[in-house]
C-alpha positions in Angstrom: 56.1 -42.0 -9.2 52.7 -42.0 -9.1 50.6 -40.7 -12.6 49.5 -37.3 -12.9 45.1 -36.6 -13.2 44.4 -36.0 -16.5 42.2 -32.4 -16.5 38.8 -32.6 -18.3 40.8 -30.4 -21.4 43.6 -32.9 -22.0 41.0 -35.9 -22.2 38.8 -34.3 -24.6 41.5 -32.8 -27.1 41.1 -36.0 -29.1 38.0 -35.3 -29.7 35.4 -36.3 -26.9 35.9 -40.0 -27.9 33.7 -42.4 -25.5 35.3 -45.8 -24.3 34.7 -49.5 -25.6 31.9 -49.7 -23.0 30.1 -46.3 -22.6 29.9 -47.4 -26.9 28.3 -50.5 -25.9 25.7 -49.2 -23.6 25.0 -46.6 -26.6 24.2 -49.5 -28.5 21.7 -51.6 -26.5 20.2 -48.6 -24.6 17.4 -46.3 -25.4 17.1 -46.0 -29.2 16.8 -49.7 -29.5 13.2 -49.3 -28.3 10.6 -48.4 -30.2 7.9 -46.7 -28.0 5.3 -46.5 -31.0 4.6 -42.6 -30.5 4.1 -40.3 -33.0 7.5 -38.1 -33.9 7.4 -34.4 -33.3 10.8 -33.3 -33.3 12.6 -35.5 -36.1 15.7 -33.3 -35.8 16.4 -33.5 -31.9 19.3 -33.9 -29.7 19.8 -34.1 -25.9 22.4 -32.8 -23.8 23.8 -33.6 -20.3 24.6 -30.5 -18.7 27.3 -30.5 -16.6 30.5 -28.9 -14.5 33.3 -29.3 -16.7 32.0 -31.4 -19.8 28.5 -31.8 -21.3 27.6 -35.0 -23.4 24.9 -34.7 -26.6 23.4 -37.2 -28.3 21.9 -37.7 -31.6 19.8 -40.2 -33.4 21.4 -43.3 -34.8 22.8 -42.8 -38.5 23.3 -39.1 -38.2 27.2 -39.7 -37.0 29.0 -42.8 -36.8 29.5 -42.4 -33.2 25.7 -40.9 -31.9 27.3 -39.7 -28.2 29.9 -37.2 -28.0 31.3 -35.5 -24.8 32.6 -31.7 -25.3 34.1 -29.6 -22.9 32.8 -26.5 -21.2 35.1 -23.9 -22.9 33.8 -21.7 -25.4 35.9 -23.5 -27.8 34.5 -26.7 -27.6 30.9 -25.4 -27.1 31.5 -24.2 -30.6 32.8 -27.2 -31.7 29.6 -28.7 -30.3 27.1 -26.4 -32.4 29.0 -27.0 -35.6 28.8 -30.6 -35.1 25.2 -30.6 -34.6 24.6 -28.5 -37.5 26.5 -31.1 -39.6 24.2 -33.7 -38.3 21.1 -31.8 -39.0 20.3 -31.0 -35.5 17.5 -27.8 -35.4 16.2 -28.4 -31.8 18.2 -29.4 -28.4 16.8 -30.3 -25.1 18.6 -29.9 -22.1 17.8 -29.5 -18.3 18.5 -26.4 -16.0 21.3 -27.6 -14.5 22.8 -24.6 -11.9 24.3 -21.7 -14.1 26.1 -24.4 -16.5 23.4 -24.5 -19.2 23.3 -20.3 -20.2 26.5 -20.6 -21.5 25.4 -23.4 -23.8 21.8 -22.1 -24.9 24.1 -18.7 -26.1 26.1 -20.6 -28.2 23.3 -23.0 -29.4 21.2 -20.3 -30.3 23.6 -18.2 -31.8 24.1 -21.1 -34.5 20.5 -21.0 -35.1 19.4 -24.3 -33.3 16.2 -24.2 -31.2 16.9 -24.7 -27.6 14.5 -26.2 -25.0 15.2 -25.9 -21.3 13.2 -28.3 -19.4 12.8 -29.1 -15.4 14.6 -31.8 -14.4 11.3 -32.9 -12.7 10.0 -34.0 -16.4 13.0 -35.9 -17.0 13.6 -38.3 -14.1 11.8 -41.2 -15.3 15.1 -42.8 -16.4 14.4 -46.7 -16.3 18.0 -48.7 -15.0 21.5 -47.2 -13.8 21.8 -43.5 -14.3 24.8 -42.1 -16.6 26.0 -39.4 -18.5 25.1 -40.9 -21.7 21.8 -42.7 -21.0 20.8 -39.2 -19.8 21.7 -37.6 -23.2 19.6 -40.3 -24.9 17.0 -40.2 -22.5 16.7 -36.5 -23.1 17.0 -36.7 -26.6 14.6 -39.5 -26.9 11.7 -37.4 -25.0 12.2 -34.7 -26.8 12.1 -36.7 -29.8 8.4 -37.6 -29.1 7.3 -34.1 -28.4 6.8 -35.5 -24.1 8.7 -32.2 -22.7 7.6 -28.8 -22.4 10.2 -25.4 -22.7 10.7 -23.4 -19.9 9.6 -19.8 -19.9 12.1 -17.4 -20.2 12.0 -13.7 -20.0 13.2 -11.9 -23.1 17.3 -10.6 -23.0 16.3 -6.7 -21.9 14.0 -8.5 -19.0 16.5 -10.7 -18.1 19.0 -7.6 -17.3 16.9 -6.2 -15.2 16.3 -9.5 -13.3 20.0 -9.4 -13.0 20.3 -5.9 -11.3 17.1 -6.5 -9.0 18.2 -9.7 -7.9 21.9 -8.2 -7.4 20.2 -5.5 -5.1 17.8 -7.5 -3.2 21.3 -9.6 -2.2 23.0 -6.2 -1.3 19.7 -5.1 0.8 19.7 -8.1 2.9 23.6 -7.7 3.6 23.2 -4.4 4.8 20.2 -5.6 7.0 22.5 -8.2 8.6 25.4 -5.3 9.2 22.7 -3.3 11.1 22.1 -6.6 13.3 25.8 -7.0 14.1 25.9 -3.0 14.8 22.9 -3.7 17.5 25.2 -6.3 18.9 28.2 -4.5 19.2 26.2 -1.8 20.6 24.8 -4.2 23.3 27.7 -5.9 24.1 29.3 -2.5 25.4 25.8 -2.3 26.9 24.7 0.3 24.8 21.2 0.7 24.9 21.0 2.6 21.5 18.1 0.0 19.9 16.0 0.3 23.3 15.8 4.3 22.7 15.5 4.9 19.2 13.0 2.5 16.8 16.4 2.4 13.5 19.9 2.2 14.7 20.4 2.4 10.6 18.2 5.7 10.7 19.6 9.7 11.0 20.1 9.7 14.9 21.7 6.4 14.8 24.3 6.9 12.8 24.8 9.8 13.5 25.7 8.9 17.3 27.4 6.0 16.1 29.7 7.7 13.5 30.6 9.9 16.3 31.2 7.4 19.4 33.8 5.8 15.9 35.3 9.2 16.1 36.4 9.2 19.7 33.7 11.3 21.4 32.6 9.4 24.9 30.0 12.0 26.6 26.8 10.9 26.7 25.4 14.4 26.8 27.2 15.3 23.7 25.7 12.2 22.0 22.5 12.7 22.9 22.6 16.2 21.3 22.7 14.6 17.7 19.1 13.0 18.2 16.7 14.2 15.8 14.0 16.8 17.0 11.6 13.4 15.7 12.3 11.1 17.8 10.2 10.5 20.4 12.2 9.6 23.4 13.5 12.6 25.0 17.2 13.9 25.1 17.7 12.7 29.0 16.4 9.4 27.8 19.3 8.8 25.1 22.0 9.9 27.3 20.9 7.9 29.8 21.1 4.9 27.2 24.9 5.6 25.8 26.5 5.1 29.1 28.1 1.6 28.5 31.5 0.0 28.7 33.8 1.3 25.7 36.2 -1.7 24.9 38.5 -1.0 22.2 38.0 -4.8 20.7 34.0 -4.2 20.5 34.6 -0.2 19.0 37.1 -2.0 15.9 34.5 -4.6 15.2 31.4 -1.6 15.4 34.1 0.6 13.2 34.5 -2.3 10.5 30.6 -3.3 10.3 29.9 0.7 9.8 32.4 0.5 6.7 30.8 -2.1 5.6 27.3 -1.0 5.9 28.5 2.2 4.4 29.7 -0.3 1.1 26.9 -2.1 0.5 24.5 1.3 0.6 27.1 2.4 -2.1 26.6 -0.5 -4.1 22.9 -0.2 -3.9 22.7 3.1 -5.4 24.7 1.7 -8.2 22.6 -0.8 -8.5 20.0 1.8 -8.7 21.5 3.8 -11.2 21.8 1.0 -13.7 18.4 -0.2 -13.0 17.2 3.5 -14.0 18.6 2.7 -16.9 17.4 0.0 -18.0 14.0 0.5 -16.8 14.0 3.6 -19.1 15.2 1.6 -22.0 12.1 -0.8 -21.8 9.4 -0.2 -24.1 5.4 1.3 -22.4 2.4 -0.5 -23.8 2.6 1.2 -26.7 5.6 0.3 -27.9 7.5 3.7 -26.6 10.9 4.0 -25.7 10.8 7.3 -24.2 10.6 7.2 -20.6 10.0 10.7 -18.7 9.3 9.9 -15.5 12.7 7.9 -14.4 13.9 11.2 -12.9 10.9 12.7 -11.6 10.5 12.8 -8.3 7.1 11.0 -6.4 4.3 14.1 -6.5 3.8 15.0 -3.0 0.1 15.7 -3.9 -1.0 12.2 -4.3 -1.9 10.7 -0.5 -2.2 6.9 -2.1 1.7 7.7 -3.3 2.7 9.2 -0.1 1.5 5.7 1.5 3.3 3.7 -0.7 6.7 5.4 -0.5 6.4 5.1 3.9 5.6 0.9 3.2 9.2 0.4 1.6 11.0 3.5 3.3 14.8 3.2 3.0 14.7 -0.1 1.0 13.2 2.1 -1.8 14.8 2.7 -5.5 16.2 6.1 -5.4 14.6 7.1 -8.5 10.5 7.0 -9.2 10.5 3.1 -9.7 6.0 3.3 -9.3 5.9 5.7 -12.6 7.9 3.6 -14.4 6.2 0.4 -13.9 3.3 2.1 -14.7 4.3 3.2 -17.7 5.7 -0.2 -18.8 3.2 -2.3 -17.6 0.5 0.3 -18.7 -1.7 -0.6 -15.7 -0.7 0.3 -12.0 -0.7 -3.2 -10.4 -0.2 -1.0 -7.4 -4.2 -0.7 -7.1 -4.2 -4.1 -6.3 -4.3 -4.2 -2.4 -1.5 -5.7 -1.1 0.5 -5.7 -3.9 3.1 -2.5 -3.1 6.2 -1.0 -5.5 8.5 -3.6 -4.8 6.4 -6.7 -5.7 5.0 -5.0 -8.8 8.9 -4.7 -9.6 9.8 -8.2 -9.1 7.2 -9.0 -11.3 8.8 -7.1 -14.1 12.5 -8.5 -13.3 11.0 -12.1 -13.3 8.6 -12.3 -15.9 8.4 -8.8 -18.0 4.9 -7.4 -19.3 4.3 -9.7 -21.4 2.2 -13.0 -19.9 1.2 -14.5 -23.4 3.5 -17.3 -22.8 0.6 -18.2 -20.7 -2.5 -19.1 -22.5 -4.9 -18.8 -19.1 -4.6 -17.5 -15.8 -4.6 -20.8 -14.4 -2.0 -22.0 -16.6 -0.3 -18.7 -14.8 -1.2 -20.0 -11.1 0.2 -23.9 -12.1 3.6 -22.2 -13.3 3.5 -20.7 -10.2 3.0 -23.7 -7.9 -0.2 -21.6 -6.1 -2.2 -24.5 -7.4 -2.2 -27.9 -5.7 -0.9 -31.0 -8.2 -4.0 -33.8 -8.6 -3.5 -37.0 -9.2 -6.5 -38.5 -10.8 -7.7 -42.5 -11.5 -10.9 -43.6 -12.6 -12.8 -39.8 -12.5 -11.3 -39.9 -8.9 -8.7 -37.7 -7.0 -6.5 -39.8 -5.1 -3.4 -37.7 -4.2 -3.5 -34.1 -4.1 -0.2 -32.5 -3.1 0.9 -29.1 -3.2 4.9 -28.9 -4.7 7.5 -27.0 -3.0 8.7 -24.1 -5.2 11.3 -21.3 -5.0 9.4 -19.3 -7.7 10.2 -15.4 -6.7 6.8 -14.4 -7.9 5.1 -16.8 -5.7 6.9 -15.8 -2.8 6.3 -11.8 -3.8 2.7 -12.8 -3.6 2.8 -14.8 -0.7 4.1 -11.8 1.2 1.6 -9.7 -0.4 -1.2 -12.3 0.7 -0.8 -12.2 4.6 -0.7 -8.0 4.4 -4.0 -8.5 4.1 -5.1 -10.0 6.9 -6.4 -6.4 8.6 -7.1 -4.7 5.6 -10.5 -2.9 5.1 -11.0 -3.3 1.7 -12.3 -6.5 -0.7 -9.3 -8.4 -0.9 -9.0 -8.1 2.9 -12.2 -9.2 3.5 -11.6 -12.4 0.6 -8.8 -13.2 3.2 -10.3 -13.4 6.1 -12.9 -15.3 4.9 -10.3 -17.9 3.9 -9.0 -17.8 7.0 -12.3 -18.8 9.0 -12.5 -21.5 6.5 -8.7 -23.2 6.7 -5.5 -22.8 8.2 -2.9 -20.1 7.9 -0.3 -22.1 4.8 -3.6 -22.7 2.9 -4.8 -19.3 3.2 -2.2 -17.5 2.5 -1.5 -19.8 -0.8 -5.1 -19.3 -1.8 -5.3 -15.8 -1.7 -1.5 -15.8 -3.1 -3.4 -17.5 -6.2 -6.3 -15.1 -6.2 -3.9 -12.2 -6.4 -2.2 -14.0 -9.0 -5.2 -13.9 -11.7 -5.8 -10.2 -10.7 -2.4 -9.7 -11.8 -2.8 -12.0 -15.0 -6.1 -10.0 -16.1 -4.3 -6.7 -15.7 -1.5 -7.5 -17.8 -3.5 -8.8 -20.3 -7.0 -6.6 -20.5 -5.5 -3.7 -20.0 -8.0 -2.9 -17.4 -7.4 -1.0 -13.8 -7.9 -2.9 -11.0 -10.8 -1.2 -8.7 -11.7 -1.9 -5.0 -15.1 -2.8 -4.0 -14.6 -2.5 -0.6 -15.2 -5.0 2.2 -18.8 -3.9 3.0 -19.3 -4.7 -0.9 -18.3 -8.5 0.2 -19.9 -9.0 3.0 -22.9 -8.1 1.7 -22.3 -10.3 -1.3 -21.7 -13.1 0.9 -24.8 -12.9 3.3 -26.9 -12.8 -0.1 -25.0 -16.4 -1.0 -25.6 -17.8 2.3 -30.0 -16.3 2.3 -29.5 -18.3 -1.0 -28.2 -21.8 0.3 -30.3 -21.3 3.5 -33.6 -20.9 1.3 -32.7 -24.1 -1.1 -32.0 -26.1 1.9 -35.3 -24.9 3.7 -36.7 -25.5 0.6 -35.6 -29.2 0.5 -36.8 -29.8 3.8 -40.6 -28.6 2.8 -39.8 -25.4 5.0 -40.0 -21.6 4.4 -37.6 -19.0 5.9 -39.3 -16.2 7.9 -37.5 -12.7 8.6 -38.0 -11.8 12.4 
């Protein structure tokens, strides 16, 4: 009969105990070596994160056995604190591995030990075969010399709303892929709906499509449920709902509804608990009480009016621009480009407060918009740009190429990257222009104010009369207005 697997709990009841040769690479590994470097963090630990069991290690002569492995319950990650509180453990390095490491930087944390969250890109120097425990020590040993650097990480009442936002941009993009498969089904009865109307999702759409669900097969009757703003003409929809009704087709179109119908549902929950949250943030000042969650948008401000028709139906419910004005305390807004729903997942991702970052350039690195430089001898011999999946930097991205026919500074800035380099570049390099706006509004307090594209251009032809004199100039030569 063959032998039952052992789970990951029954191995590490006796205590997380490593075998005769995981104890021998212990001892001739990592902590043999002396690197010479000056100690920062005397008190420092490394963990492994993983799926079901995480291994820590601490430095010789704190424990008789430096490299334990604990389990991924609550129990044991308790277990684990205590144990590196009785060694005299205060700070913990460990890489963002998936989801597995919140549950351990709670617990950490919680016992008062000082948790650094590093990128795995800082840590993957690891000389030899790679292992659980020469990973531990390998972590713990940088760490040790002060050689990684913390990640940033929003404050717990930011992080919840990053939670919701992300949660509802998920929800947003499933109900744009049930509007496709209502197109489809549509089609496939050859149903002309899409060719007719500019939203199947809008108040004519569903409105006909609710009722073909509902058994009602006239065309002329359909047609009578278009709204008076749509611009093709009654004749014109009738014409385009004469199609072939298969019952197959009309179950799959009655099941994608439902589901659309869900995930709008979910939205405005998602809304709701945003609303709350957002109110529960704190303005500049350091206010809690929030006014303007329930207000409506004033319909006597044309720049608002503007805003709310670039988002449409994708829009929060509730007045999302005065509350991110009011906790920001500068409408990022003014900032061409940059509409409601970036400004909002700036908040989710990073909160009000940049002085985590000392500079606006240390801003732009964290948010890949700046290429990496390798440099030997005074000279650049690699320059690289790194793929990211930074939300921010994406949010900006988007907010970059809107600017390609704007008549206003920053649309002018763009196009004048543009004539200068090729689309990716442009659109990163204005991406990081928009990105120290945003930095020196959240930071100076001040309100962002457009020059206008004339105030550019003219800027620009007074830098080129300057670079065409000094080169005249050089060449013993004088430049003569015709």
């Amino acid at each position: 009969m063959a032998k039952r697997a052992t789970s990951t709990f029954e191995r590490l009841r006796g205590g997380g105990q490593l075998s005769r040769q995981q104890r021998r690479e212990v001892g001739q590994r990592l902590n043999a070596a002396d690197p010479g470097l000056e100690v920062v963090h005397r008190d420092a630990a490394g963990i492994d994160i993983g799926n079901e069991s995480h291994f820590v290690a601490v430095p010789t002569g704190r424990d008789e056995q430096a490299v334990q492995e604990f389990g991924s319950w609550t129990g044991d990650l308790q277990r684990m604190a205590a144990w590196l509180k009785g060694c005299g453990i205060r700070t913990v390095a460990m890489q963002s591995t998936g989801v597995y490491w919140i549950a351990v930087q709670e617990v950490l944390e919680q016992a008062g030990i000082e948790v650094y969250l590093v990128n795995a890109r800082g840590t993957k120097n690891l000389p030899g075969r790679k292992s659980d425990v020469q990973e531990c020590q390998w972590l713990m040993k940088l760490h040790t010399y002060g050689l990684l650097r913390n990640s940033f990480r929003p404050p717990e009442e930011i992080r919840a709303v990053r939670t919701i936002w992300r949660q509802r941009g998920r929800l947003v993009q499933d109900a744009g892929r049930t509007i496709q498969q209502m197109q489809k089904a549509l089609t496939t009865m050859n149903i002309q709906l899409a060719n007719t109307i500019s939203d199947v999702d809008g108040v004519t759409g569903l409105a006909i499509i609710r009722a073909i669900l509902q058994g009602e097969r006239d065309p002329r009757k359909l047609a009578q449920l278009r709204d008076r703003r749509v611009r093709a003409s009654e004749e014109e929809v009738a014409q385009s709902l004469q199609g072939n009704w298969r019952e197959d087709v009309l179950f799959e179109l009655k099941q994608v509804v439902e589901g659309y119908d869900f995930y709008r549902k979910q939205i405005a929950e998602c809304d709701e608990q945003l609303q709350k949250y957002l109110a529960e943030l704190p303005d500049g000042k350091g206010s809690t009480v929030s006014k303007v969650a329930s207000e409506g948008v004033s319909p006597g401000s044309k720049k608002k009016r503007r805003k709310r028709k670039s988002g449409r139906k994708n829009d929060p419910s509730f007045n999302l621009e005065g509350e991110l004005k009011r906790i920001f305390g500068v409408d990022l807004t003014s900032i061409d480009g940059i509409n409601i729903l970036t400004s909002q997942v700036i908040l989710s991702e990073l909160g009000p407060d940049l002085s985590a970052f000392p500079s606006e350039d240390d801003f732009s690195s964290w948010l890949e918009l700046v290429p990496r430089r390798n440099i030997t001898g005074r000279k650049v011999i690699k320059q690289k740009s790194r793929e990211s999946k930074n939300r921010v930097a994406d949010a900006l991205r988007m907010a970059a190429e809107s600017l390609s026919d704007s008549d206003s500074y920053l649309g002018a800035r763009y196009r004048k990257y543009r004539g200068r380099m090729e689309g990716k570049k442009t659109v990163k390099t204005m991406a990081h222009y928009l990105a120290c706006l945003v930095y020196r509004l959240l930071t100076k307090g001040q309100e962002y104010v457009d020059r206008g594209a004339a105030y550019f251009e003219k800027k620009r032809t007074e830098r080129e009369m300057v670079s065409l004199k000094r080169k005249a100039a050089e060449l013993g030569m004088q430049l003569v207005p015709t």
